[in-house]
Structures are given as C-alpha cells and as structure tokens.
MIDOSE-1310 file (N, C-alpha, C; in nm, 2 decimals, decimal comma, always signed):
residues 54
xxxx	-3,21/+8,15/+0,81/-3,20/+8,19/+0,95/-3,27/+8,33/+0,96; -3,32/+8,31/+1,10/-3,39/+8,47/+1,13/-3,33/+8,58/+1,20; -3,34/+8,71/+1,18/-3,26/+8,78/+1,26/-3,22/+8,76/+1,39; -3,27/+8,67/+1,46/-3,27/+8,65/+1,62/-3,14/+8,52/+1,62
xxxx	-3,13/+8,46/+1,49/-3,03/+8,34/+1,49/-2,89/+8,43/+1,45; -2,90/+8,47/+1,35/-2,78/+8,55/+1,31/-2,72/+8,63/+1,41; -2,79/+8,74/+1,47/-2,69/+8,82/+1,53/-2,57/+8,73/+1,66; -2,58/+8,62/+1,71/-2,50/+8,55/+1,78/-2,41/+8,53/+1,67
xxxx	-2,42/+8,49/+1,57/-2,34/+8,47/+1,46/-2,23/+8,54/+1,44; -2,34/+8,69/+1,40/-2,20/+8,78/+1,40/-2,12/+8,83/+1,46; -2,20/+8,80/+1,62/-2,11/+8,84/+1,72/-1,98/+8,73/+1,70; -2,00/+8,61/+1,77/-1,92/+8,55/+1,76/-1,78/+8,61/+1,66
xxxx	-1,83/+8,61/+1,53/-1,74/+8,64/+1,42/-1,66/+8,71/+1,43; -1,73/+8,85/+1,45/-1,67/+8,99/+1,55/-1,57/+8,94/+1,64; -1,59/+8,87/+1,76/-1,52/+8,85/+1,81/-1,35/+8,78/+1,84; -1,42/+8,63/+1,72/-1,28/+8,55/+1,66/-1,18/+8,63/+1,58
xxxx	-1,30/+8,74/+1,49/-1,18/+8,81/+1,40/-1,11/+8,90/+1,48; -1,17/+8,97/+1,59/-1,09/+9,08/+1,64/-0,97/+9,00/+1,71; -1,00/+8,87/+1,82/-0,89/+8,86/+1,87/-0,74/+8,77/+1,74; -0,81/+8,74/+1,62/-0,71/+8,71/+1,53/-0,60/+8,85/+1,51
xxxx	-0,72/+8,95/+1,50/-0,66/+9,03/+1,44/-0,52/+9,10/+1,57; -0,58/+9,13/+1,68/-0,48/+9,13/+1,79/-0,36/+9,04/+1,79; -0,38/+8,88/+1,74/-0,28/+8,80/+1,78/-0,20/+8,85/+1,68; -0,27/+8,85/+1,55/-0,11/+8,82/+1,42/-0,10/+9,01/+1,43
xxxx	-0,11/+9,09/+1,49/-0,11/+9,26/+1,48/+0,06/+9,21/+1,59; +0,02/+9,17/+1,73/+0,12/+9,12/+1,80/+0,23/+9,05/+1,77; +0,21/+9,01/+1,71/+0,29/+8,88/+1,61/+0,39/+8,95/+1,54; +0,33/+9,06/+1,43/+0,46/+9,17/+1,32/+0,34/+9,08/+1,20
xxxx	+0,26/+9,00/+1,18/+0,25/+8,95/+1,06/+0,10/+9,08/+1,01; +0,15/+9,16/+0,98/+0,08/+9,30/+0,92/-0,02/+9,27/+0,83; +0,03/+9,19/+0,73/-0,07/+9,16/+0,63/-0,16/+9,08/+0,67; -0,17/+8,98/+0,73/-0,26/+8,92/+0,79/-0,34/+8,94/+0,91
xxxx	-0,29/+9,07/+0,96/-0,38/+9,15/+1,05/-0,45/+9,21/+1,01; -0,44/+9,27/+0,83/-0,52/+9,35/+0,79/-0,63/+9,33/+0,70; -0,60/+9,17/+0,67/-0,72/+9,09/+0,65/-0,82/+9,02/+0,76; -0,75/+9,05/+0,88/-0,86/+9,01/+1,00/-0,91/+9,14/+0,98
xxxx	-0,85/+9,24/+1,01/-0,95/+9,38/+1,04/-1,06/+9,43/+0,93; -1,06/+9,37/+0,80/-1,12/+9,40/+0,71/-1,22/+9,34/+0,71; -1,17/+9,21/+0,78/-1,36/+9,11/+0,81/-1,40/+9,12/+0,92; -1,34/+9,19/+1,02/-1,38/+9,26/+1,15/-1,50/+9,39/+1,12
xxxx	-1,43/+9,46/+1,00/-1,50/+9,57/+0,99/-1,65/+9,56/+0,91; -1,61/+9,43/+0,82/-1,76/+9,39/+0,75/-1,83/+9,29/+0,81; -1,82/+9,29/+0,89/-1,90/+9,17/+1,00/-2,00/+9,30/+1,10; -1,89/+9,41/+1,13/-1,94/+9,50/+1,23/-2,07/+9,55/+1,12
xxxx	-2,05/+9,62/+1,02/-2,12/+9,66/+0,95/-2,26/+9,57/+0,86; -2,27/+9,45/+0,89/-2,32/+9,37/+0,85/-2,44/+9,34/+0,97; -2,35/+9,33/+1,06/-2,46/+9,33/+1,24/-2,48/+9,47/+1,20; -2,44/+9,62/+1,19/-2,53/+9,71/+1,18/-2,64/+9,71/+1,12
xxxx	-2,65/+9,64/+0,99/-2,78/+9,68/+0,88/-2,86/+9,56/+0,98; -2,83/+9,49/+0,96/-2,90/+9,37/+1,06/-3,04/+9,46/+1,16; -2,95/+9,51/+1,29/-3,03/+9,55/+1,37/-3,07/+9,67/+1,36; -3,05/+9,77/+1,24/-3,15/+9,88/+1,17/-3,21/+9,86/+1,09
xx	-3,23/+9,72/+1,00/-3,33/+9,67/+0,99/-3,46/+9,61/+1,05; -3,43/+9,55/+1,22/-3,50/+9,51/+1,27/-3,59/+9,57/+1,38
C-alpha cells in the first residue's frame, strides 16, 4: 500500500480506537481502556511519521 491508501487506514483506526476507548473509559472497565488508548496513541504516531515522511 501507498501512502495515499494508508492514511484512511489510520484514520479510521484512530478513530474506532478512540471511540472504544471512550466506551469501556465510560463503562469503569479501566484496563481495557488503557489498551485502547495505547493503540490510539500508536496509530496517532504512526500517521505522524507517515505524513513527515511524505
């Protein structure tokens, strides 16, 4: 895939993970919010190198 295919990608991903992370944060299930936020945060940082690479 080319950078032009991916970044929807990660958006998306960004996105599902943030609102997981919202639901089970709302929920009390802590630990599993903090595995959403952790692939929230490596998804964000992943679309960064992405588009300062390009």
């Amino acid at each position: 895939m080319n950078e032009q295919q991916l970044r929807p990608v990660y958006l998306a991903g960004i996105g599902i993970s943030a609102y997981a992370l919202w639901y089970f944060a709302s929920a009390g299930s802590n630990l599993v919010a903090v595995a959403f936020g952790l692939v929230t945060a490596f998804l964000v940082v992943r679309l960064r190198l992405l588009v300062a690479n390009s």
